[in-house]
VMD Tcl script that draws the C-alpha trace (Angstrom):
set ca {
  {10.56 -8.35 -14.85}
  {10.27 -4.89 -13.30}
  {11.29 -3.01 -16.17}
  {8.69 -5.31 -18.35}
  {5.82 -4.28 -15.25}
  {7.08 -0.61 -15.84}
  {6.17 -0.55 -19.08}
  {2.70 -2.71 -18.73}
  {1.67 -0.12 -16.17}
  {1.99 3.05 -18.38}
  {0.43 1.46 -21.58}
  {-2.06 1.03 -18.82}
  {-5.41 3.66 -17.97}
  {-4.82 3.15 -13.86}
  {-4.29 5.27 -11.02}
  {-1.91 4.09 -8.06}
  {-2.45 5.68 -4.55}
  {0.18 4.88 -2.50}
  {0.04 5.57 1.13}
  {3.30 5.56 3.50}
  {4.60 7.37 6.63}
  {8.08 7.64 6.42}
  {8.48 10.57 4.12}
  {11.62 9.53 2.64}
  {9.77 6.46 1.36}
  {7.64 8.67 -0.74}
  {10.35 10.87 -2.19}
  {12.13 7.86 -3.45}
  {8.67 6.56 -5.51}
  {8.57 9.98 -6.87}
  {11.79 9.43 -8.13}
  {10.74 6.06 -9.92}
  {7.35 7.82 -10.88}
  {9.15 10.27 -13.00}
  {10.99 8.07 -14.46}
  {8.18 5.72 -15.33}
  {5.53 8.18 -16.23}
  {3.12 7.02 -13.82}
  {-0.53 8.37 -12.37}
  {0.70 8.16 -8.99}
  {-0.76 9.90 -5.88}
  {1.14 9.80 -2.78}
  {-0.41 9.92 0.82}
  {1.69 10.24 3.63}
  {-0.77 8.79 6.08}
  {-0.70 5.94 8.80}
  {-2.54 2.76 7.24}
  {-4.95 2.69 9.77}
  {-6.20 6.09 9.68}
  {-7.11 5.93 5.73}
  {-8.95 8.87 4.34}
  {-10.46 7.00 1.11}
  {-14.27 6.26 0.39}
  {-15.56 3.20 0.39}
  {-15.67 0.67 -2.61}
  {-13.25 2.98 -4.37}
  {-10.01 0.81 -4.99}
  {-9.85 -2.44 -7.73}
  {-6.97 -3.72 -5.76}
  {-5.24 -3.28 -3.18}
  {-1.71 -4.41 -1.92}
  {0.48 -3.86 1.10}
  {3.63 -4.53 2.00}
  {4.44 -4.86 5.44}
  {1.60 -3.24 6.87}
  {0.63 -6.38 9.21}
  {4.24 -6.68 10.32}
  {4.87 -2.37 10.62}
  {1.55 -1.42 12.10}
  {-0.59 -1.89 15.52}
  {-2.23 -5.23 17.17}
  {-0.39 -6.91 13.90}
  {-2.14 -5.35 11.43}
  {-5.84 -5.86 12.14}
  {-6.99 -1.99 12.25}
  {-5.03 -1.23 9.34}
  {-6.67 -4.40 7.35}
  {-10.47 -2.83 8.86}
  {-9.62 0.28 7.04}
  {-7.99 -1.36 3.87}
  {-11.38 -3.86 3.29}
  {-14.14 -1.13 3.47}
  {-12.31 0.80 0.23}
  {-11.94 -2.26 -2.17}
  {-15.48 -2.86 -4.91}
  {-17.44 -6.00 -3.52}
  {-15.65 -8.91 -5.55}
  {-12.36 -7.47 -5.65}
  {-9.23 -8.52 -3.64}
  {-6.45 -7.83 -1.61}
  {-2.72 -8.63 -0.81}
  {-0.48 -8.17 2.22}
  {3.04 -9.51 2.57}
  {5.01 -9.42 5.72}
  {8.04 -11.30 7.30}
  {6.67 -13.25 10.78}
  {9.35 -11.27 12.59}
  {11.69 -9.17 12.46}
  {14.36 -8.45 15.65}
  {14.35 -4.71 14.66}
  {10.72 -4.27 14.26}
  {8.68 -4.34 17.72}
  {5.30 -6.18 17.38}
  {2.33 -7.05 19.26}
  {0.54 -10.29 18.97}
  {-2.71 -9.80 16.38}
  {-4.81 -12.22 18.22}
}
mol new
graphics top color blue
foreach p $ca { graphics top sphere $p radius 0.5 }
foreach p [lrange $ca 0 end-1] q [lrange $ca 1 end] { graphics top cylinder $p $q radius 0.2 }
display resetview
């Protein structure tokens, strides 16, 4: 399936941003966006301090972000709504908890 996604995604027109902190996070996509001959730029910015105008993403999708980030993702999903077009969606995945992963309540 990934290496069939792969190949979907460079037949494709598209631009991926993809934000993270950790830095090593980023050098390993740039690894896998060599090898896949992706449009990739890479941000290596905290998801709730986005630097992107509004209305300017299709999609967008994050992994982890509600789990990994601040009052259990909340800021980070106020900055993330403001840059998708009106009609178009979002997705966020997360664990409920993880023992190594300090979080705060969201509500």
């Amino acid at each position: 399936m990934a290496h069939a996604l792969k190949q979907a995604i460079a037949k494709m027109s598209i631009t991926i941003a993809a934000i993270d902190i950790p830095p090593d996070h980023l050098k390993y996509l740039s690894r896998t966006v060599e090898e896949s001959k992706w449009t990739v730029a890479m941000y290596e910015i905290a998801f709730e301090n986005l630097v992107f105008a509004d209305q300017i993403f299709d999609v967008s999708i994050a992994n982890f972000v509600l789990l990994a980030t601040s009052k259990g993702g909340l800021p980070a999903v106020r900055e993330m709504y403001p840059t998708l077009q009106p009609g178009d969606a979002a997705t966020l995945t997360s664990w409920a908890h993880l023992e190594h992963i300090a979080t705060e309540a969201a509500f």
